[in-house]
C-alpha positions as CSV (number, residue, x, y, z in Angstrom):
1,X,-39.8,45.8,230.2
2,X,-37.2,43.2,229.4
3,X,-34.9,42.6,226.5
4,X,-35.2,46.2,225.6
5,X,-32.0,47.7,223.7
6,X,-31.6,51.4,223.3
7,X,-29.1,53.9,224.3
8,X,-28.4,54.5,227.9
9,X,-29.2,58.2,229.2
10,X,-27.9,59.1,233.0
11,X,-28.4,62.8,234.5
12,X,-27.7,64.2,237.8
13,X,-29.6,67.1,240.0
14,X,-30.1,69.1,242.9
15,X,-27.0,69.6,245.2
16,X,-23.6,67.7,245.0
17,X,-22.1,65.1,247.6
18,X,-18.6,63.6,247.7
19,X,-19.5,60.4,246.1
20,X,-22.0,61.5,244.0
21,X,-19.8,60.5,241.0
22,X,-19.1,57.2,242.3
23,X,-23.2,56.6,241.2
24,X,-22.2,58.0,237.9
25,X,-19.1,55.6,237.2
26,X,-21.2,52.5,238.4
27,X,-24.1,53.0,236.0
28,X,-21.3,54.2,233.4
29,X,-19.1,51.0,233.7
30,X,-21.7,48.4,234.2
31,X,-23.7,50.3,231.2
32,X,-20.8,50.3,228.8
33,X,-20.6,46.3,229.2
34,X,-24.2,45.8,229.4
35,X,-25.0,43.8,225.6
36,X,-28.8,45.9,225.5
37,X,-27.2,49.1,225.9
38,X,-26.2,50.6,222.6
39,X,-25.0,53.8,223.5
40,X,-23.7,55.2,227.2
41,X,-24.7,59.5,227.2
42,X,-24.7,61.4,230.3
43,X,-26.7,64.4,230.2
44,X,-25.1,67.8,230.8
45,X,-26.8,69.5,233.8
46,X,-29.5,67.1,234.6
47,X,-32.7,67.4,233.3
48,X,-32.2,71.0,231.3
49,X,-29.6,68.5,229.0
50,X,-32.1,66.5,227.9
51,X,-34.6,68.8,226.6
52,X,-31.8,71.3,225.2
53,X,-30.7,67.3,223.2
54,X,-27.2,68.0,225.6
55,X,-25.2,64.9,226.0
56,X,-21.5,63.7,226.4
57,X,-20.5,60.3,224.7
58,X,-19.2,58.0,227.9
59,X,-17.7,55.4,225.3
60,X,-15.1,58.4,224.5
61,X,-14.0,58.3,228.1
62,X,-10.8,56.6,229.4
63,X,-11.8,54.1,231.8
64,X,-9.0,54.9,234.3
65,X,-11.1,58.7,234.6
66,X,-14.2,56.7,235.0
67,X,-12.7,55.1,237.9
68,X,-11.4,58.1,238.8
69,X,-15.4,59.8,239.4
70,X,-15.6,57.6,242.6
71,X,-13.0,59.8,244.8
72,X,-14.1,62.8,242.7
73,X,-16.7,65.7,244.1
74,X,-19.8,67.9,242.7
75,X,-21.3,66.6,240.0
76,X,-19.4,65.6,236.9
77,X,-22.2,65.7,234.1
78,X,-23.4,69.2,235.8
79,X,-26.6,70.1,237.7
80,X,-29.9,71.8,237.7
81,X,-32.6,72.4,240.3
82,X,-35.3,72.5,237.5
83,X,-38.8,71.1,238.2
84,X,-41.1,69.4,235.8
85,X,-44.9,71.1,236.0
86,X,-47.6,68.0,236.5
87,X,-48.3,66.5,233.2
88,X,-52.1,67.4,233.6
89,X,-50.9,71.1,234.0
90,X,-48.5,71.8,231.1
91,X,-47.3,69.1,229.5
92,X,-44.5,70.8,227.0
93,X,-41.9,69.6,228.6
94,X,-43.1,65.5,228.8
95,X,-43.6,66.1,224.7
96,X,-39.7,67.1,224.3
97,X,-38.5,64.4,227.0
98,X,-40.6,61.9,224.7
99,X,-39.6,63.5,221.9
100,X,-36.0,63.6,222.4
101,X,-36.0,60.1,224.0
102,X,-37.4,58.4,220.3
103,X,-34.8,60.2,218.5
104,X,-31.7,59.1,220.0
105,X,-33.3,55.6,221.2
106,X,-33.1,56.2,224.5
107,X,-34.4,53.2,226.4
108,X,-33.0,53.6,229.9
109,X,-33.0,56.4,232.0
110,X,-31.2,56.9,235.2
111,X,-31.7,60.3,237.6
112,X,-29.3,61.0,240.5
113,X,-30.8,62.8,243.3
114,X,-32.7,63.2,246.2
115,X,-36.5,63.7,246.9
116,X,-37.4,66.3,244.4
117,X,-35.2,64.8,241.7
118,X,-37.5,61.3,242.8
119,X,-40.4,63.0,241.9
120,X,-39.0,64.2,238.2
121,X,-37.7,60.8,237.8
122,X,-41.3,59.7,238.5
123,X,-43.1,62.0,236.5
124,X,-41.1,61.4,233.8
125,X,-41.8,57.1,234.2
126,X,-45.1,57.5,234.6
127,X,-45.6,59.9,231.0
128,X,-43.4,57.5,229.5
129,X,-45.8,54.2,230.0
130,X,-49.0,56.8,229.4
131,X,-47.6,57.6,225.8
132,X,-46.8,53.7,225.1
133,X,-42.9,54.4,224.9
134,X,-41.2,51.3,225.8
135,X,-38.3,53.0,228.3
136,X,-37.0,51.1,231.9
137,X,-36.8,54.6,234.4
138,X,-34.5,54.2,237.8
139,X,-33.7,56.2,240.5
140,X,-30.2,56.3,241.7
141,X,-30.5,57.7,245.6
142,X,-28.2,60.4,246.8
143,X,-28.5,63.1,249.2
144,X,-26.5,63.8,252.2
145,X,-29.9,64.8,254.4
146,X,-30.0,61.1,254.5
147,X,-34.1,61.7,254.5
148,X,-35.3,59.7,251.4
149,X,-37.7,57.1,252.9
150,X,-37.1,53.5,252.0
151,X,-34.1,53.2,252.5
152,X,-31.3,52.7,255.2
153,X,-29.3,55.3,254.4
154,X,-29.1,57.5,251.5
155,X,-25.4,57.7,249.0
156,X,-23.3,60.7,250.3
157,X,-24.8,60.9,253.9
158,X,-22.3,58.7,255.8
159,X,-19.1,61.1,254.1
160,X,-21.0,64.6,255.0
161,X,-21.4,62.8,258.7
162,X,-17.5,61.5,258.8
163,X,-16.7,64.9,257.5
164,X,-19.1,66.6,260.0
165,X,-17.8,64.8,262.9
166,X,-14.1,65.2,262.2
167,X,-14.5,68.7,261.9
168,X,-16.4,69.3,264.7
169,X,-13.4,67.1,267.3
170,X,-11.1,69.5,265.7
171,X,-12.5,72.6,266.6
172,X,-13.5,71.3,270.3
173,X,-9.5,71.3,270.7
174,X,-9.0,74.2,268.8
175,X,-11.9,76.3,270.7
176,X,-10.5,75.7,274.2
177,X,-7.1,76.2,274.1
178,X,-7.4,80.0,275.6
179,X,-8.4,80.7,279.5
180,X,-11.0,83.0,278.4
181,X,-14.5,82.7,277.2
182,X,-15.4,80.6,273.9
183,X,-18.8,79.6,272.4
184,X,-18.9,77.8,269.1
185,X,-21.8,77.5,267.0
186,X,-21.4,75.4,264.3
187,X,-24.2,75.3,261.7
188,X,-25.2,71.7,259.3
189,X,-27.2,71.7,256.6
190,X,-30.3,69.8,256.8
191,X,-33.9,71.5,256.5
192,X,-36.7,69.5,257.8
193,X,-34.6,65.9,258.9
194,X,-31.8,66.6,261.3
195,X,-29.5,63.4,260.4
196,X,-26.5,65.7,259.3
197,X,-26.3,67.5,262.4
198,X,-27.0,64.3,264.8
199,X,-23.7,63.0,263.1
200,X,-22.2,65.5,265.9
201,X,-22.8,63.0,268.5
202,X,-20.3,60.9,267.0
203,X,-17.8,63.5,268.0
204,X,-19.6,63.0,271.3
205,X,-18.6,59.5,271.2
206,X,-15.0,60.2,270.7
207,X,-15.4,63.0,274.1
208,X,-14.9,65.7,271.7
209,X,-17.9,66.7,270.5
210,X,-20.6,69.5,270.7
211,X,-22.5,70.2,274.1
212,X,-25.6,71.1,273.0
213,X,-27.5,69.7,269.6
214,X,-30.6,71.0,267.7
215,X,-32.0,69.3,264.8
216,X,-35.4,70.7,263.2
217,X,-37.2,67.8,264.6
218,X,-37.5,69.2,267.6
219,X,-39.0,73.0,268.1
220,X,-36.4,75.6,268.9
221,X,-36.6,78.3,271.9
222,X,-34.5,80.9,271.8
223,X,-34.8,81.9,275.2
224,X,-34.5,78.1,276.9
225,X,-31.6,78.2,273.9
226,X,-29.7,80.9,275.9
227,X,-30.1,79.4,279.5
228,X,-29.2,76.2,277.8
229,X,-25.7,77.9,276.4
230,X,-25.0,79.7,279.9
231,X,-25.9,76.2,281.8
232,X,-22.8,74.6,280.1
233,X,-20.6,77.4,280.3
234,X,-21.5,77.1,284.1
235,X,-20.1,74.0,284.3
236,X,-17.3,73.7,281.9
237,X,-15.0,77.0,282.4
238,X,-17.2,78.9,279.6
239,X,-16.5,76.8,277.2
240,X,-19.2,76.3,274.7
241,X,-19.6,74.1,271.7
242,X,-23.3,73.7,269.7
243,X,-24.2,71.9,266.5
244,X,-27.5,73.2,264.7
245,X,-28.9,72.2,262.0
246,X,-30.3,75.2,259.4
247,X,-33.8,74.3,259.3
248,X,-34.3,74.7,263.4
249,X,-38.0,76.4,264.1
250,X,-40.0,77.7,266.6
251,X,-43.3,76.0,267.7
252,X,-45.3,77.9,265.2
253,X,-42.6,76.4,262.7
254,X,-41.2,79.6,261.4
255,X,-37.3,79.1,260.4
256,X,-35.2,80.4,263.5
257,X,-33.1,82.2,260.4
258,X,-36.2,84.3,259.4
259,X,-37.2,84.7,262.9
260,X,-34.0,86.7,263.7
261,X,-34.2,88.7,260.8
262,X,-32.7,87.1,257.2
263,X,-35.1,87.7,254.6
264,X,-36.2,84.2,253.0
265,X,-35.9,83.9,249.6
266,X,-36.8,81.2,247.6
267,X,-35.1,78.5,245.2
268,X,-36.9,77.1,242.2
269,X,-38.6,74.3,243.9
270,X,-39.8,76.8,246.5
271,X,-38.0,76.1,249.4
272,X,-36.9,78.7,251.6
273,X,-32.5,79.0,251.2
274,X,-31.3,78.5,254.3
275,X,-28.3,79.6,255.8
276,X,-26.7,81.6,258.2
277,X,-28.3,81.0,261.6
278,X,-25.3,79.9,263.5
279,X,-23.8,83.4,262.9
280,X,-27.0,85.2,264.0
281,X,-27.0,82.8,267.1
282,X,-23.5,83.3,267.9
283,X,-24.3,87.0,267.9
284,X,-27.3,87.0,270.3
285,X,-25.2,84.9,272.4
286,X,-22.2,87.3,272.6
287,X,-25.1,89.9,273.0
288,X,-26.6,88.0,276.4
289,X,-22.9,86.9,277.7
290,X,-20.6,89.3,276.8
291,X,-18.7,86.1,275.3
292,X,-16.4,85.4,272.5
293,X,-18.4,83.9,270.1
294,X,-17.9,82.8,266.7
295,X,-20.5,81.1,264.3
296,X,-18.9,78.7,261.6
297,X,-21.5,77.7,258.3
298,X,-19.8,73.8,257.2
299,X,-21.9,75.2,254.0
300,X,-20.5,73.6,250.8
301,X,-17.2,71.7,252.9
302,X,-19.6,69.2,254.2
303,X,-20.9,68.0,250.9
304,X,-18.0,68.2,248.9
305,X,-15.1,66.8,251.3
306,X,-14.3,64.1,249.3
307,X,-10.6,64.0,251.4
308,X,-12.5,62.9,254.3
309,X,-15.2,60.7,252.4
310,X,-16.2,57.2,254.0
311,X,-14.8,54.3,252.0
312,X,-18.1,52.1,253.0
313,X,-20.1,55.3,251.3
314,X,-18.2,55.3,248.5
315,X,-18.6,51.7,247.6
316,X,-22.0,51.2,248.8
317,X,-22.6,53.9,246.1
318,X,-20.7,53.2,243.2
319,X,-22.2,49.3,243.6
320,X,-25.8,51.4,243.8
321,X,-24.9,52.9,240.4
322,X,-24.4,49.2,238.5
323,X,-27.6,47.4,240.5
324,X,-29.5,50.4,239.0
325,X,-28.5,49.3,235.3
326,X,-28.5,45.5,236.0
327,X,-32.1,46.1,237.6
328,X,-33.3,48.4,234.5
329,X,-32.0,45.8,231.9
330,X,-33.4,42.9,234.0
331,X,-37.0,44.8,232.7
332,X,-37.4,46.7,236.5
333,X,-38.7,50.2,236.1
334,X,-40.2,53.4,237.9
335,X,-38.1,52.3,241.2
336,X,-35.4,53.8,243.2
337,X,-32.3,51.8,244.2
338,X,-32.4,51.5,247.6
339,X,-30.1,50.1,251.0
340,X,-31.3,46.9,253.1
341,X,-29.0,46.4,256.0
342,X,-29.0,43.4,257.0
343,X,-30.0,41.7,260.8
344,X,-27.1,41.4,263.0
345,X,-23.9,41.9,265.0
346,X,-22.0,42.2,261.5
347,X,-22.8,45.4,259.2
348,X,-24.2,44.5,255.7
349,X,-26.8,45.8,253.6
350,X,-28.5,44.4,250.4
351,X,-29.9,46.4,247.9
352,X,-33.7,46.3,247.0
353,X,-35.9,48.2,244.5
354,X,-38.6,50.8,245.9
355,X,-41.7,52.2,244.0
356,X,-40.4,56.2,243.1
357,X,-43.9,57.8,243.8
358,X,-43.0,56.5,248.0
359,X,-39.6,57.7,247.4
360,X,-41.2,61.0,246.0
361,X,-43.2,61.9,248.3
362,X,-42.0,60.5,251.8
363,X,-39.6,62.3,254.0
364,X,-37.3,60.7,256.3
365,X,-36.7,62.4,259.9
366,X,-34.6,61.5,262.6
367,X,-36.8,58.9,265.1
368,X,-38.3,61.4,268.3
369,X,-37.1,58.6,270.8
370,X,-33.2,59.3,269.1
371,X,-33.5,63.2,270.4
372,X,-32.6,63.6,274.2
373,X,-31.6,66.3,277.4
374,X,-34.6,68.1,276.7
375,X,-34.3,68.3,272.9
376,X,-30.5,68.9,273.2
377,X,-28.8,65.6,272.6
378,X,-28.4,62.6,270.4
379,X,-28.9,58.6,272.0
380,X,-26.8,55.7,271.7
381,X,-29.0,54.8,269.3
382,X,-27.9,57.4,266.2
383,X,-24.3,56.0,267.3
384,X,-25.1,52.2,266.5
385,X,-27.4,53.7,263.5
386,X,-24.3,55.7,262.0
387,X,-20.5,54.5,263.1
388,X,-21.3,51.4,260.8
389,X,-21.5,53.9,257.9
390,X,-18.4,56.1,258.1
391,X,-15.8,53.0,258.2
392,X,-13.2,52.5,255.9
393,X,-10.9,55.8,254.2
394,X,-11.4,57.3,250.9
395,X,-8.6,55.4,249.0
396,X,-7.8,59.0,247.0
397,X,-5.1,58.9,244.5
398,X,-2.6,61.7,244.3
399,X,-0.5,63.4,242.5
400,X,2.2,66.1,244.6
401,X,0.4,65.4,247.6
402,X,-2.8,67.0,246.0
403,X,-5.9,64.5,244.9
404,X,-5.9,63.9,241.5
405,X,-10.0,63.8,240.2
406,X,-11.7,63.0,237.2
407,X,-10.5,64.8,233.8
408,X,-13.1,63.8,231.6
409,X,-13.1,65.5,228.0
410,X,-17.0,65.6,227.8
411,X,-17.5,64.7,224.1
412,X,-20.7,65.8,223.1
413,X,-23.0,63.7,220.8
414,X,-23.9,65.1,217.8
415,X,-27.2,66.8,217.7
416,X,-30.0,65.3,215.5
């Protein structure tokens, strides 16, 4: 709805990125000068803030810190992996949202996330309009498994590839400077789309990257794996360097990590935690070759490296933060912000709005035709897709040669 004025109310959830804050200061900048937004809260640790009536007061933040959440990691208002029941099941928590929402005026809403946080963010839109409560809901896109559909990319992919990428050239050189025997396994995160670990080719590109790639689109053999490993180390002095992605299965689709004998547990939305598989690879390796192995989990490094961030990402993200408030006060709702890149020679991308229940509920894989060498390699293809994406440095100021990040003092807003 249009012309609405009413406080402002941003959260963030589900796992961090590197630019995941630049998001945050565009909606918080363009919301503090927005004329229909009477108040600017960001709610502490997603959606568990607004039902526990959590919020900090963004007009008690210095600007220059505001700025500063574009070259700052994690997630500055806190977040939660907390999932909203249907509405038709138990609708306790929709009542408080609703409830919460009236009392402090809360007319727009912004979540930060990927495809589960979508779905909340939809949920919640869709109760809203049920219960007559004039409110504008948006989506802000981030997630570094780059596999929300819709859009070109997702915020905080193209810094986890740069990051990815660099990495992986560096320990190619380190890995073979000894005469003996050396296999790598280096392990990305990424459970059912394998964008993440297909940013290795991009090491490829530079001649120092990883000789043998597995992304979960593809089944995983362990035993064509090993003849795979000892068919490069044939041919290039025993040297061995592999990029996996954690969510590799077998045909039956059974996770490669449970397969070989870590016990699955569960986070709250379900999904099985992942993790680990490059070390229990690396061992069966050493196990059939007698080589030095070693398995290295990127883990937490590759989300959070803002040092190594992509200037175009963070950009591209904190301009994805303002077109979400200038689309909500422009009467848009129940959409996701998403990325348009543009035809041609030149890279550009536009952004455009996308209904949240086909960013909820769509998953993005890497294209088949992209996967190559017998499900071990990456095409041209992911290159032209991706180098566009990871141009331009981070720009991070610093203070004794260490990067000075946000400080924000976090007022809270009185309860009412």
């Amino acid at each position: 709805m249009k012309g609405l004025k009413g406080a402002l109310v941003f959260a963030q959830s589900g796992g961090p990125t590197s630019v995941i804050n630049a998001s945050a200061a565009g909606v918080f900048i363009e919301g503090l000068k927005s004329k229909n937004v009477t108040a600017v809260y960001g709610a502490a640790h997603g959606i568990r803030g607004i039902l526990d009536e959590e919020f900090y007061d963004i007009s008690k933040e210095d600007i220059k810190e505001l700025k500063l959440l574009k070259n700052t990691p994690s997630s500055a208002m806190g977040s939660v992996r907390y999932k909203l029941k249907d509405a038709s099941v138990d609708d306790t928590d929709y009542k408080k949202i609703l409830e919460v929402f009236k009392k402090y005026n809360v007319r727009y809403f912004f979540y930060n996330g990927g495809n589960d946080s979508m779905d909340t963010c939809n949920k919640i839109s869709k109760y809203m309009a049920k219960s007559g409560y004039d409110i504008n809901v948006i989506g802000v896109p981030k997630t570094i498994d780059n596999d929300l559909f819709g859009t070109d990319h997702c915020p905080g992919f193209a810094s986890a590839a740069k990051y990815i990428s660099t990495t992986i050239m560096e320990i190619n050189l380190d890995a073979k400077v000894y005469d003996t025997p050396m296999v790598c396994v280096i392990e990305c995160m990424g459970r059912n789309a394998g964008w993440l670990t297909a940013s290795a080719a991009l090491a490829n590109y530079k001649g120092l990257g990883a000789d043998l790639i597995y992304l979960p689109e593809a089944d995983f053999n362990i035993d064509k794996f090993i003849e795979d490993v000892k068919g490069v180390c044939a041919k290039n002095n025993n040297k061995c360097i592999i990029a996996v992605s954690e969510g590799i299965h077998d045909d039956k689709g059974q996770l490669i990590v449970e397969s070989l004998g870590q016990a699955g547990a569960r986070d709250s939305f379900g999904h099985a935690q992942l993790g680990g598989v490059a070390s229990q690879l690396a061992n069966l390796i050493k196990e059939k070759t007698g080589f030095k192995t070693r398995g290295i989990e990127l883990s937490l490094m590759q989300r959070c490296g803002a040092h190594c961030a992509s200037g175009t990402d963070i950009e591209e993200t904190f301009r994805a933060g303002r077109e979400a408030v200038k689309a909500a006060v422009n009467g848009e709702t129940d959409k996701m912000v998403c990325y348009e890149r543009k035809a041609g020679d030149k890279y550009e991308i536009e952004y455009k709005l996308l209904p949240l229940e086909l960013a909820a509920n769509t998953e993005k894989q890497v294209p088949k035709e992209w996967i190559i060498n017998d499900g071990t390699g990456i095409s041209d293809e992911f290159i032209k897709y991706a180098l566009p994406l990871i141009q331009g440095d981070c720009g991070m100021v610093k203070e004794d040669g260490l990067p000075r990040f946000a400080k924000l003092k976090k007022v809270l807003v009185p309860k009412k």
